[in-house]
N, CA, C, O and CB atoms as a CASP TS submission, in Angstrom:
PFRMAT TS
TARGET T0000
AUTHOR 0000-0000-0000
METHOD Language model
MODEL 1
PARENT N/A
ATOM      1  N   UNK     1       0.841  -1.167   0.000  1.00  0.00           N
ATOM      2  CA  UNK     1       0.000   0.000   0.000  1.00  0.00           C
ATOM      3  C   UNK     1       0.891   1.236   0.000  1.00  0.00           C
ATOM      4  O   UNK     1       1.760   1.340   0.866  1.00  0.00           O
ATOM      5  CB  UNK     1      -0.960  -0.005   1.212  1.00  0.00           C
ATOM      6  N   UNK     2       0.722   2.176  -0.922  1.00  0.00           N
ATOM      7  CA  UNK     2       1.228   3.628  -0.950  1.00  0.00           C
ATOM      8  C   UNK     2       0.912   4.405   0.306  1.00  0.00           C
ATOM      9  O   UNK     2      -0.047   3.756   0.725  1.00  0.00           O
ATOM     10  CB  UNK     2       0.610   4.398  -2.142  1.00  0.00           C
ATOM     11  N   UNK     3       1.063   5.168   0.985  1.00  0.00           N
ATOM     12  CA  UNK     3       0.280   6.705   1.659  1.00  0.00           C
ATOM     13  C   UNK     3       1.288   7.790   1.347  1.00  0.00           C
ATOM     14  O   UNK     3       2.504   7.774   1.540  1.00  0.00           O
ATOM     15  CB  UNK     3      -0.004   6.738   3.609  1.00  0.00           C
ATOM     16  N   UNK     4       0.351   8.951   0.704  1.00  0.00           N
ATOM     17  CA  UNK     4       1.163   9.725   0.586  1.00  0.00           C
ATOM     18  C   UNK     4       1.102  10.705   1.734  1.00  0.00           C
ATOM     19  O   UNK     4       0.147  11.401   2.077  1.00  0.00           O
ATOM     20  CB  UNK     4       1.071  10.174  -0.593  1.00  0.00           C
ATOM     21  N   UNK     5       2.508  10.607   2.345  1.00  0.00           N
ATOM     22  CA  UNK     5       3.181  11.231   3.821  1.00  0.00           C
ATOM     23  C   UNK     5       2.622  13.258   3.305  1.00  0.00           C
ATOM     24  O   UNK     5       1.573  13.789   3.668  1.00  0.00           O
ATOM     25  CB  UNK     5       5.797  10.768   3.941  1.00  0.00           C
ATOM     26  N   UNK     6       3.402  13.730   2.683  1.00  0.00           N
ATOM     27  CA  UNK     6       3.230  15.141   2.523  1.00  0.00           C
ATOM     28  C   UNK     6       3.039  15.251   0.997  1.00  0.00           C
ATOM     29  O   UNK     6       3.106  14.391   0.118  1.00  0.00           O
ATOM     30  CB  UNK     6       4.480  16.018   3.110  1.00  0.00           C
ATOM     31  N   UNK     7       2.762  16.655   0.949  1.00  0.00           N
ATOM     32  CA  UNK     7       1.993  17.031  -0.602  1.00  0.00           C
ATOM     33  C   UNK     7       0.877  16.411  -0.828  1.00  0.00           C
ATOM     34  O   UNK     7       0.269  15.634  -0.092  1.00  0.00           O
ATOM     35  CB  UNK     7       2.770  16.673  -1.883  1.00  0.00           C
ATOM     36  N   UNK     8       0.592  16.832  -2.020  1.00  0.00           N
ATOM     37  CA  UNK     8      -0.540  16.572  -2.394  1.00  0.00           C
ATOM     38  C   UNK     8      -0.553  16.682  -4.379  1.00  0.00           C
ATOM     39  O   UNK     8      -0.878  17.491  -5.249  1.00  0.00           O
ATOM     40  CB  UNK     8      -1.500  17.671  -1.459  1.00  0.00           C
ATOM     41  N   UNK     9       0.082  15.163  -4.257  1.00  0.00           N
ATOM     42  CA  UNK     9      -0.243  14.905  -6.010  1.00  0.00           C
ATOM     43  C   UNK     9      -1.372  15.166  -6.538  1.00  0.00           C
ATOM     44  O   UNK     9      -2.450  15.367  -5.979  1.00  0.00           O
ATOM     45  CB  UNK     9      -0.162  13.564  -6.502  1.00  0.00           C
ATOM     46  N   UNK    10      -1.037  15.159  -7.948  1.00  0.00           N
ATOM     47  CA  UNK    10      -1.891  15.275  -8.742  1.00  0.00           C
ATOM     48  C   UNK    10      -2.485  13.363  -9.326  1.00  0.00           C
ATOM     49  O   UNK    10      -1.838  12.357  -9.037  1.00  0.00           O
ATOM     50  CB  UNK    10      -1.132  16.390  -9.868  1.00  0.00           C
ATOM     51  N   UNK    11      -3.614  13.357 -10.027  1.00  0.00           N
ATOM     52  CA  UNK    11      -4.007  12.145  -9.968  1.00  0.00           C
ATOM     53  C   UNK    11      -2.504  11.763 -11.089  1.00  0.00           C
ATOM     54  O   UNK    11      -2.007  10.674 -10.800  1.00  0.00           O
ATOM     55  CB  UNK    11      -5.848  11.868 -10.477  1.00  0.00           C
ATOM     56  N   UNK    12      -2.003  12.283 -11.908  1.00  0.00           N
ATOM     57  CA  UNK    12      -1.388  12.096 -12.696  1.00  0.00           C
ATOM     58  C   UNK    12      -0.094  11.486 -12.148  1.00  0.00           C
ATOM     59  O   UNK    12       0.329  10.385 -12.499  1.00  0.00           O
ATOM     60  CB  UNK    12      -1.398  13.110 -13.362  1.00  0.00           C
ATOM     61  N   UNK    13       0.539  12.347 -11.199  1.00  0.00           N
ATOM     62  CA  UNK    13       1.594  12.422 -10.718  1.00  0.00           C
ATOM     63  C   UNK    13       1.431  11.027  -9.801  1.00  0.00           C
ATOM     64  O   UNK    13       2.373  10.245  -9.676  1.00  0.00           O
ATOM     65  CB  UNK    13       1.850  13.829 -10.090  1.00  0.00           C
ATOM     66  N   UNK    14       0.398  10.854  -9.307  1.00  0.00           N
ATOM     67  CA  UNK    14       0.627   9.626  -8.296  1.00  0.00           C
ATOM     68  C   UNK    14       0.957   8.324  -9.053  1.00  0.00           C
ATOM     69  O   UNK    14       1.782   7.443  -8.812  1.00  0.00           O
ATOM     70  CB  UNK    14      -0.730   9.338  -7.375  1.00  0.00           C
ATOM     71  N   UNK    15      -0.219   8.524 -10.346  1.00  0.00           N
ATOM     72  CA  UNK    15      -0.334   7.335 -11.461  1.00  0.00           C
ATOM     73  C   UNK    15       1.758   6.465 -12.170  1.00  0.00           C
ATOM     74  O   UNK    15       2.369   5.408 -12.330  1.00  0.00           O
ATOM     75  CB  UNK    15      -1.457   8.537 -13.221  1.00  0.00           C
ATOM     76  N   UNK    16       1.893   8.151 -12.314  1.00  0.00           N
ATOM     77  CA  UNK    16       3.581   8.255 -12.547  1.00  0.00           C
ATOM     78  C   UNK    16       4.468   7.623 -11.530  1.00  0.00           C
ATOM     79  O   UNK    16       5.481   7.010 -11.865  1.00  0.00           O
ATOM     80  CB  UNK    16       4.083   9.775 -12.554  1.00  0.00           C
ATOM     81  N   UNK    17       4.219   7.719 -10.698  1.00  0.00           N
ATOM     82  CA  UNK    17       4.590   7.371  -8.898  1.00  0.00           C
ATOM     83  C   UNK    17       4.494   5.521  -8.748  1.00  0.00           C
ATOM     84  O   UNK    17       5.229   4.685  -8.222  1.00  0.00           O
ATOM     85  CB  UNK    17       2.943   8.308  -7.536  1.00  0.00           C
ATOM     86  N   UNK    18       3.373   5.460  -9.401  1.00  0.00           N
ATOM     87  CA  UNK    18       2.775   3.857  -8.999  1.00  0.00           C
ATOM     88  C   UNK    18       3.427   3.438  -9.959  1.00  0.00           C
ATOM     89  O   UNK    18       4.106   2.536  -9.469  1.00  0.00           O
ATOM     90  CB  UNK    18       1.088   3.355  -9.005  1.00  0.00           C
ATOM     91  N   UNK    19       3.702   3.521 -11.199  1.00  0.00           N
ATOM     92  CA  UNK    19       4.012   3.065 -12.532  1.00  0.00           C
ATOM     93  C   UNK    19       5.507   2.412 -12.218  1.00  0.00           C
ATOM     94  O   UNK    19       5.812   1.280 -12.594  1.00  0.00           O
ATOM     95  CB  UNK    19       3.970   4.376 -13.738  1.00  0.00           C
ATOM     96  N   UNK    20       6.538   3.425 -11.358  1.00  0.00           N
ATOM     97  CA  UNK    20       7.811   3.007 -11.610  1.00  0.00           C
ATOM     98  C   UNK    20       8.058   2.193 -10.285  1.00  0.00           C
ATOM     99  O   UNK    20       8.974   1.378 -10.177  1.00  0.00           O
ATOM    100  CB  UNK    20       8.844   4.229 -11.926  1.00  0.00           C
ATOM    101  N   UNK    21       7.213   2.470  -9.345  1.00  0.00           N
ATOM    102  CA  UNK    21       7.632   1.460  -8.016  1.00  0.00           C
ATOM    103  C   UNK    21       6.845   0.070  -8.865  1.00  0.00           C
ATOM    104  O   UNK    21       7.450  -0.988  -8.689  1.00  0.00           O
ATOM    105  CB  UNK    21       6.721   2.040  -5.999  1.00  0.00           C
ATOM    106  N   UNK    22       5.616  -0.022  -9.722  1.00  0.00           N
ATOM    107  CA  UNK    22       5.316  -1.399 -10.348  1.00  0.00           C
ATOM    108  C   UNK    22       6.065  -2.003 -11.034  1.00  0.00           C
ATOM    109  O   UNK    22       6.024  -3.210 -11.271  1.00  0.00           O
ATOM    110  CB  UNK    22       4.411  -1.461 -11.038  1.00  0.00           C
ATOM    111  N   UNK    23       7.088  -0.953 -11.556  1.00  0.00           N
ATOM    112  CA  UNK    23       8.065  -1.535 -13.022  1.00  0.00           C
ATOM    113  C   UNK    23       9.107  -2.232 -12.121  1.00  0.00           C
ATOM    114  O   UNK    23       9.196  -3.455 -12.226  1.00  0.00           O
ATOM    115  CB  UNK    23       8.958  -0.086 -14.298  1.00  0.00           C
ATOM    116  N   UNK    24       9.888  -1.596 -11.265  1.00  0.00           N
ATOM    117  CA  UNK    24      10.809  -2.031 -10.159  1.00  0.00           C
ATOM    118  C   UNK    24      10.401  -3.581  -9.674  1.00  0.00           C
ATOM    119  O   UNK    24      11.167  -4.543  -9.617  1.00  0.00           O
ATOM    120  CB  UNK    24      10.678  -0.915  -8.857  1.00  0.00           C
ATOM    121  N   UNK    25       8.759  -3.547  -9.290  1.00  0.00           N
ATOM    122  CA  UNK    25       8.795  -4.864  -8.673  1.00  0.00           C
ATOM    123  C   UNK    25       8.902  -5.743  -9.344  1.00  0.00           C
ATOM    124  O   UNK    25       9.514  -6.753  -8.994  1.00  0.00           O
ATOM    125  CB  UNK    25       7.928  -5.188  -8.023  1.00  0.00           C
ATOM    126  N   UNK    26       8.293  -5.597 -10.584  1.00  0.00           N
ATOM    127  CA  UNK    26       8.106  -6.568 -11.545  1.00  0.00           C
ATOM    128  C   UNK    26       9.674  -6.965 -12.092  1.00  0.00           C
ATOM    129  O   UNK    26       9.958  -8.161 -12.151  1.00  0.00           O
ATOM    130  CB  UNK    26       7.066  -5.968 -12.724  1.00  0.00           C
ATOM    131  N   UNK    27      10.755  -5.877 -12.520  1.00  0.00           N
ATOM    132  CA  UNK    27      11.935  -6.413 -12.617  1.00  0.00           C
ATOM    133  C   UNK    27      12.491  -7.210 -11.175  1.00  0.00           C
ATOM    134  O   UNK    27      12.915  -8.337 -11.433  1.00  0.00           O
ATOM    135  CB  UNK    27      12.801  -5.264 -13.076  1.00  0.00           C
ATOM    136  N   UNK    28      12.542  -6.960 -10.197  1.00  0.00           N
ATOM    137  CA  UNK    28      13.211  -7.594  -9.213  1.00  0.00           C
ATOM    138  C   UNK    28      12.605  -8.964  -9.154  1.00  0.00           C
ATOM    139  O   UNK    28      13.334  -9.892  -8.804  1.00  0.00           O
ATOM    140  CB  UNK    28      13.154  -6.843  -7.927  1.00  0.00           C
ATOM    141  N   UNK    29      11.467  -9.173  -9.430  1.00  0.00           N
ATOM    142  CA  UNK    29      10.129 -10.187  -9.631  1.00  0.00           C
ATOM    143  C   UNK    29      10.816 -11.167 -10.149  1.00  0.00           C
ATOM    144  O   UNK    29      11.185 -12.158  -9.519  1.00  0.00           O
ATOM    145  CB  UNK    29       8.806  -9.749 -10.636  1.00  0.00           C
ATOM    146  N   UNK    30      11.124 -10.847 -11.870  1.00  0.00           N
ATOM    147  CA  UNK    30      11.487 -11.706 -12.957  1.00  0.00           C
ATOM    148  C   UNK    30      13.391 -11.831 -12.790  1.00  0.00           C
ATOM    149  O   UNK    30      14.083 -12.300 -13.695  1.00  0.00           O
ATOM    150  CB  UNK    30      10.826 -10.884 -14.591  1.00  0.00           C
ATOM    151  N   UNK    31      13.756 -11.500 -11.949  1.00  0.00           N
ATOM    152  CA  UNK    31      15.253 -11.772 -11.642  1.00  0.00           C
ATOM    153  C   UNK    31      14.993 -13.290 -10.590  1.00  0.00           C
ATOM    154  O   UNK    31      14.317 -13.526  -9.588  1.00  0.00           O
ATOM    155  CB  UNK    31      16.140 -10.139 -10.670  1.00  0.00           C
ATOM    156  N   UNK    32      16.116 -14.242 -11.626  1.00  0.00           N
ATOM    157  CA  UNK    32      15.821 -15.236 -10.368  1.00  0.00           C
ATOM    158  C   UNK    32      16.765 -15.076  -9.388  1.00  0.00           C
ATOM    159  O   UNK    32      17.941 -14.727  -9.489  1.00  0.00           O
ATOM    160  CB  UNK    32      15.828 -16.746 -10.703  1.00  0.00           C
ATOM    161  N   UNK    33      15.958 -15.442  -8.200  1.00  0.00           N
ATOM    162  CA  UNK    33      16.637 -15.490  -6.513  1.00  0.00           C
ATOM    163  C   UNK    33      18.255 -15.849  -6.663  1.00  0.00           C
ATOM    164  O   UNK    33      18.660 -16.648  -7.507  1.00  0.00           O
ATOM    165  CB  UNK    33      15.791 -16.974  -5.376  1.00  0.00           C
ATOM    166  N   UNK    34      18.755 -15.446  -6.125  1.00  0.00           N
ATOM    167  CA  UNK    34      20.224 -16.393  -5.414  1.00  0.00           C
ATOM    168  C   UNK    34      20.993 -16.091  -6.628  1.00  0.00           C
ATOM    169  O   UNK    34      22.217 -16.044  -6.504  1.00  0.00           O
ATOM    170  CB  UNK    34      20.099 -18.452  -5.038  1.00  0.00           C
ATOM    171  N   UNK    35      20.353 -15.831  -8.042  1.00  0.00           N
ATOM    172  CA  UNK    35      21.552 -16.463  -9.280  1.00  0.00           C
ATOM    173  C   UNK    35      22.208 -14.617  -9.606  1.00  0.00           C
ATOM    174  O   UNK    35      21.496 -13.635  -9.818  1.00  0.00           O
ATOM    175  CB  UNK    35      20.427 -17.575 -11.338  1.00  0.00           C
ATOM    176  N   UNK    36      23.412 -14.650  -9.555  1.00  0.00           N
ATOM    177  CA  UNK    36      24.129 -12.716 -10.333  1.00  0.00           C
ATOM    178  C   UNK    36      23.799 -12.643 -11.303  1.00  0.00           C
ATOM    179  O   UNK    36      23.676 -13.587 -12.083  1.00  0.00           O
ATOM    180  CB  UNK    36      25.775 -12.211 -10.653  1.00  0.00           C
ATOM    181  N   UNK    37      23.467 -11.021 -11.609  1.00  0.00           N
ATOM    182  CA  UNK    37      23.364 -11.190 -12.464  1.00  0.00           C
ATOM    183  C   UNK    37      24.554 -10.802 -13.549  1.00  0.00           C
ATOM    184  O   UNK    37      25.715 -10.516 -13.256  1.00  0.00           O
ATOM    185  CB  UNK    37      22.361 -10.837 -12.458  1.00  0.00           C
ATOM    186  N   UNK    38      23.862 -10.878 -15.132  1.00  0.00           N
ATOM    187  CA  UNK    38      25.214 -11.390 -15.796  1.00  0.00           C
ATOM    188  C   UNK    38      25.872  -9.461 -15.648  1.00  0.00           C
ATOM    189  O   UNK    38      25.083  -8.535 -15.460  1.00  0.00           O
ATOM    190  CB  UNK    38      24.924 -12.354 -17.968  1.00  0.00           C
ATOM    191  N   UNK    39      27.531  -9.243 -15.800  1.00  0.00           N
ATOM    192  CA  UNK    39      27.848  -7.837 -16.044  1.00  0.00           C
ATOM    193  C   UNK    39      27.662  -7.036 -17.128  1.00  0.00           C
ATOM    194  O   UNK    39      27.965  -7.325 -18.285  1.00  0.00           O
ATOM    195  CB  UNK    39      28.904  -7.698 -15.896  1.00  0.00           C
ATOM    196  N   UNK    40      27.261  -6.230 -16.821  1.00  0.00           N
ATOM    197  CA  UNK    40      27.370  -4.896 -17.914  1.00  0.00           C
ATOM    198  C   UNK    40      28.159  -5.006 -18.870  1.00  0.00           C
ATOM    199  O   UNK    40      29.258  -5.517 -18.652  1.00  0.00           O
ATOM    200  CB  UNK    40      27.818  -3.638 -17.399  1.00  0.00           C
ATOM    201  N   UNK    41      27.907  -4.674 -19.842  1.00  0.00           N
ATOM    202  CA  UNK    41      29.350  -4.720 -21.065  1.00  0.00           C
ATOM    203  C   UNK    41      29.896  -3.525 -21.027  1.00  0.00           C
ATOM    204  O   UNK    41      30.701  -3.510 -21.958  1.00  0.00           O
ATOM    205  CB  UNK    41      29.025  -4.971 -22.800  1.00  0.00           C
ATOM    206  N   UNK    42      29.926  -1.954 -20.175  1.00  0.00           N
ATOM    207  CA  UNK    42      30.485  -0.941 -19.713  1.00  0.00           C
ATOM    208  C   UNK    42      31.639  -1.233 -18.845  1.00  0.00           C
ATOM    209  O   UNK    42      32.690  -0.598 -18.933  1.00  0.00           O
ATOM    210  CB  UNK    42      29.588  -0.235 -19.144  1.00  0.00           C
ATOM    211  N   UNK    43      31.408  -2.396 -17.830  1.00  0.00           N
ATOM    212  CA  UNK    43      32.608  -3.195 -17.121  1.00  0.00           C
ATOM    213  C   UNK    43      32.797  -3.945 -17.152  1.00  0.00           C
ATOM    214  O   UNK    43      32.937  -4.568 -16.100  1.00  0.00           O
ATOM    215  CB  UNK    43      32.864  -3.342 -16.265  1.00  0.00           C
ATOM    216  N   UNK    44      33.008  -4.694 -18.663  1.00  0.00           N
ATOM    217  CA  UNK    44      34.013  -5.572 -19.292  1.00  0.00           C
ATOM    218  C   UNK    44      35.301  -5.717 -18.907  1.00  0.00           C
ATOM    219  O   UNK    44      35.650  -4.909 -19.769  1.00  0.00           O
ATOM    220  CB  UNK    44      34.137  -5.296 -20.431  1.00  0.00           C
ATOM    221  N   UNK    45      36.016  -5.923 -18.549  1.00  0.00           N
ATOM    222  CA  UNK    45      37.194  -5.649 -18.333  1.00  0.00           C
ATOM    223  C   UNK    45      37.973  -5.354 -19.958  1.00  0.00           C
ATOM    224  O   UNK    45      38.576  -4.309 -20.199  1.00  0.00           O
ATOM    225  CB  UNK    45      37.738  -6.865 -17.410  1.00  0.00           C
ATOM    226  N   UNK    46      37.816  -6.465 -20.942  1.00  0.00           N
ATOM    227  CA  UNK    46      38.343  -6.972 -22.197  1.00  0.00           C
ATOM    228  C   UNK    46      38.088  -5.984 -22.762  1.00  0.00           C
ATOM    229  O   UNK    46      38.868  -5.749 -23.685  1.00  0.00           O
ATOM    230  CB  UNK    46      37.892  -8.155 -22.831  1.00  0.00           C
ATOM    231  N   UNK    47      36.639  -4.654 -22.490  1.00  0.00           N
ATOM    232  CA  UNK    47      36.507  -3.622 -23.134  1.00  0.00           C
ATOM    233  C   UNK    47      37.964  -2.666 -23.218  1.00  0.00           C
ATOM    234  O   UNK    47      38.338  -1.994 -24.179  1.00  0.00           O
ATOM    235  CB  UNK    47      35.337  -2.999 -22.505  1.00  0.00           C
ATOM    236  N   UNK    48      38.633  -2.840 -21.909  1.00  0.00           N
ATOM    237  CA  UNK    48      39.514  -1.594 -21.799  1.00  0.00           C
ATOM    238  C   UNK    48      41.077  -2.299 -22.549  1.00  0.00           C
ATOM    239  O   UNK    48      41.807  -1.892 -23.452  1.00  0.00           O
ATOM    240  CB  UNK    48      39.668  -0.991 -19.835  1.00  0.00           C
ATOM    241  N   UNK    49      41.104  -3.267 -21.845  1.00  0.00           N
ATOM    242  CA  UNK    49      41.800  -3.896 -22.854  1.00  0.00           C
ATOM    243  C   UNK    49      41.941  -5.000 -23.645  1.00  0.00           C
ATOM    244  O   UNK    49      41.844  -6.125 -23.156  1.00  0.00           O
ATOM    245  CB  UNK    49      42.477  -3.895 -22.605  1.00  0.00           C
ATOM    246  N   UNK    50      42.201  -4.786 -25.038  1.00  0.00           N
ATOM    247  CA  UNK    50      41.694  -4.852 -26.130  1.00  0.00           C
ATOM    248  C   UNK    50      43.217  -6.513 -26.095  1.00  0.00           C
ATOM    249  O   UNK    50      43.273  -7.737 -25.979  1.00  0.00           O
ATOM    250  CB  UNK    50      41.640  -3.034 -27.319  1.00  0.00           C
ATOM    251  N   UNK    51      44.092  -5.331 -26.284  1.00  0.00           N
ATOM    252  CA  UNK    51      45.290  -6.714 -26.517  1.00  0.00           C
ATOM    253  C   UNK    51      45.820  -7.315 -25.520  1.00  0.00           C
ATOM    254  O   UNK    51      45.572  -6.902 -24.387  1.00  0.00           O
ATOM    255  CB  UNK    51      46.569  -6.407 -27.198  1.00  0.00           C
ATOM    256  N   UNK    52      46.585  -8.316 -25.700  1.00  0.00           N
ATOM    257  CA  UNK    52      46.964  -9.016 -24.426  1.00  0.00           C
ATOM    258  C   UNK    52      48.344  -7.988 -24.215  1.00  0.00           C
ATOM    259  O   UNK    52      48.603  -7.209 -25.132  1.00  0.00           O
ATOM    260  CB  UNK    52      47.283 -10.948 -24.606  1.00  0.00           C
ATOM    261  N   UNK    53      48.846  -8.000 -23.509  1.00  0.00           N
ATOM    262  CA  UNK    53      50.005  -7.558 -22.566  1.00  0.00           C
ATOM    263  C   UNK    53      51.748  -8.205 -22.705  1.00  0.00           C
ATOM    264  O   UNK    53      52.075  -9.184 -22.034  1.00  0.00           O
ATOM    265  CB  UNK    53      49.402  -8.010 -21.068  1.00  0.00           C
ATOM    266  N   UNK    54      52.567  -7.635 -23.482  1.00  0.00           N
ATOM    267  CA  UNK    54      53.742  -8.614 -23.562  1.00  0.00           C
ATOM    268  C   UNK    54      54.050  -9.606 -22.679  1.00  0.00           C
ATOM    269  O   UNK    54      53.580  -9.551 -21.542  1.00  0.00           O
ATOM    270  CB  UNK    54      54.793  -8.015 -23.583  1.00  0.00           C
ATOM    271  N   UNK    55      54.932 -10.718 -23.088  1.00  0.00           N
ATOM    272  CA  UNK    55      55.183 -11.201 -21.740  1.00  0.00           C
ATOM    273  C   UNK    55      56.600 -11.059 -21.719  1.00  0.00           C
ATOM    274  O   UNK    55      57.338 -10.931 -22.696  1.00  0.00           O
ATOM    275  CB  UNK    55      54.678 -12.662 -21.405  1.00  0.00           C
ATOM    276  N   UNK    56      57.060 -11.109 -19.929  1.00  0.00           N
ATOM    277  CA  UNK    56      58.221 -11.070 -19.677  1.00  0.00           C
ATOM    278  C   UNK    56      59.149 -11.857 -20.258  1.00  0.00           C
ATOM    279  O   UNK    56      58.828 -12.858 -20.898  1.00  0.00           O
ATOM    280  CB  UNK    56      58.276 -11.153 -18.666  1.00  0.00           C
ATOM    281  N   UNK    57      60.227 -11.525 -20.111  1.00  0.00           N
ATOM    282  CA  UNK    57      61.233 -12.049 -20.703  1.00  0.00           C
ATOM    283  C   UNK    57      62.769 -11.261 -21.465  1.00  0.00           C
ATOM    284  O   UNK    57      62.958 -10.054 -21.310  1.00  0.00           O
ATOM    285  CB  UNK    57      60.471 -12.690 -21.557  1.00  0.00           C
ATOM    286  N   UNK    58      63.450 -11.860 -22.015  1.00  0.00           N
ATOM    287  CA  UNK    58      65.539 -11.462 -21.765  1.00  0.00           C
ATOM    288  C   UNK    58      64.627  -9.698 -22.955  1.00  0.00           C
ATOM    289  O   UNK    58      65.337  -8.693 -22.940  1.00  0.00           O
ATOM    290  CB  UNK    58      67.752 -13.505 -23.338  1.00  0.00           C
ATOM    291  N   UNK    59      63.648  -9.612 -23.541  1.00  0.00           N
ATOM    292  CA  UNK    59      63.600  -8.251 -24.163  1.00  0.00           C
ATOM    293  C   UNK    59      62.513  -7.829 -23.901  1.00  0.00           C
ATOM    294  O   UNK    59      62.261  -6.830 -24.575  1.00  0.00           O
ATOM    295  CB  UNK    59      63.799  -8.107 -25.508  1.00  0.00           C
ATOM    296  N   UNK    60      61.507  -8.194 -23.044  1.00  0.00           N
ATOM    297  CA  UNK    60      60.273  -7.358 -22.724  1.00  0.00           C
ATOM    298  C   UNK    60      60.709  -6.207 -22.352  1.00  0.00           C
ATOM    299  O   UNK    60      59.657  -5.569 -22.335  1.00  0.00           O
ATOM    300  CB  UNK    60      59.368  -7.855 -21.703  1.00  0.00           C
ATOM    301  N   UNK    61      61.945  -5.114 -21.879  1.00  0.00           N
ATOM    302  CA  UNK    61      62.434  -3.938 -21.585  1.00  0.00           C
ATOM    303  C   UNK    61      61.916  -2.988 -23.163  1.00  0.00           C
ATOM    304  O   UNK    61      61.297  -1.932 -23.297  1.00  0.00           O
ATOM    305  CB  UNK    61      64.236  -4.146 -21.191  1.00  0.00           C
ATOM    306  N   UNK    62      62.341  -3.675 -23.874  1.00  0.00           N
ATOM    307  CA  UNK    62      61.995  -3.255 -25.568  1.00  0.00           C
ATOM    308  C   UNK    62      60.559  -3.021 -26.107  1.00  0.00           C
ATOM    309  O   UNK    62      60.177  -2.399 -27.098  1.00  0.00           O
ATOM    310  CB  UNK    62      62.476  -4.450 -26.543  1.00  0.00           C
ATOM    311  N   UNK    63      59.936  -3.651 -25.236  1.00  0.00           N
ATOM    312  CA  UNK    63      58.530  -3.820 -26.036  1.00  0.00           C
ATOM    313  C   UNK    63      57.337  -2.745 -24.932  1.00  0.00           C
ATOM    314  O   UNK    63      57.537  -2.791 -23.719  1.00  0.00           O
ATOM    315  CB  UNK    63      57.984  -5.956 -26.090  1.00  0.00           C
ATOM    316  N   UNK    64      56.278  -1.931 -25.423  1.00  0.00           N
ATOM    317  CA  UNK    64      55.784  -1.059 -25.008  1.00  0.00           C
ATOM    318  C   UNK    64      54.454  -1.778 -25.460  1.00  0.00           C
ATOM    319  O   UNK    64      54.253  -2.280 -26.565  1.00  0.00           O
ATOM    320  CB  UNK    64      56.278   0.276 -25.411  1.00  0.00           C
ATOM    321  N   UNK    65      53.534  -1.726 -24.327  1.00  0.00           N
ATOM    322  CA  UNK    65      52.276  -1.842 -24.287  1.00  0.00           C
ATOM    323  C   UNK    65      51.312  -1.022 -25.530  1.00  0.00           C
ATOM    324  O   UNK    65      50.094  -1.197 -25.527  1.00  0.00           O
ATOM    325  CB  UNK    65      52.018  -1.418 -22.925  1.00  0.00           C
ATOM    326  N   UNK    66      51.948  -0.151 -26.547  1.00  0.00           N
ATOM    327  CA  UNK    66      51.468   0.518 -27.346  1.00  0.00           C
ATOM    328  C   UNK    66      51.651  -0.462 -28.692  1.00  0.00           C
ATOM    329  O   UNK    66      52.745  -0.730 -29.188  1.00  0.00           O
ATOM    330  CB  UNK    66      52.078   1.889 -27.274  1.00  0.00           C
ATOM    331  N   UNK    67      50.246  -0.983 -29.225  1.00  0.00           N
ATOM    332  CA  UNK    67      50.614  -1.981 -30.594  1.00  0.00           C
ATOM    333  C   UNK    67      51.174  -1.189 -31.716  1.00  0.00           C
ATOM    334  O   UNK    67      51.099  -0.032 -32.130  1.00  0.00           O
ATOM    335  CB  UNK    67      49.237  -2.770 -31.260  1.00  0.00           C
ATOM    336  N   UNK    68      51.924  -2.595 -32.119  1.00  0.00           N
ATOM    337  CA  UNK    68      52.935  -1.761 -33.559  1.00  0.00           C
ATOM    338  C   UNK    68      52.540  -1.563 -34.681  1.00  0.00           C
ATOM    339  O   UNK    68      53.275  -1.025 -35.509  1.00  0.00           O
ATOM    340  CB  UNK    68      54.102  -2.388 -34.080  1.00  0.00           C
TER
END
């Protein structure tokens, strides 16, 4: 149940009000329990980097993380 504590919406504004606390439940709803969910492709890691990383060794001093 809603109560609205202070103010005084408009029928519109409440309708707006109910709409996104319904959308919320319904996503948290359709998420199953217990399981993560999958990550963002913004924090990819593989997004930031792209190539693999030299590896050490008698000339990795020579070689710069910048591809040739």
């Amino acid at each position: 149940m809603i109560k609205v504590v202070r103010g005084n919406p408009t029928p519109e504004e409440l309708a707006a009000a109910l709409a996104v606390v319904q959308a919320r439940a319904a996503a948290t709803a359709s998420a199953a329990s217990g399981a993560p969910e999958p990550p963002e492709g913004w924090s990819d890691p593989s997004r930031i980097a792209r190539h693999a990383l030299p590896r050490p060794g008698a000339h990795a001093w020579s070689r710069t993380y910048w591809p040739a």
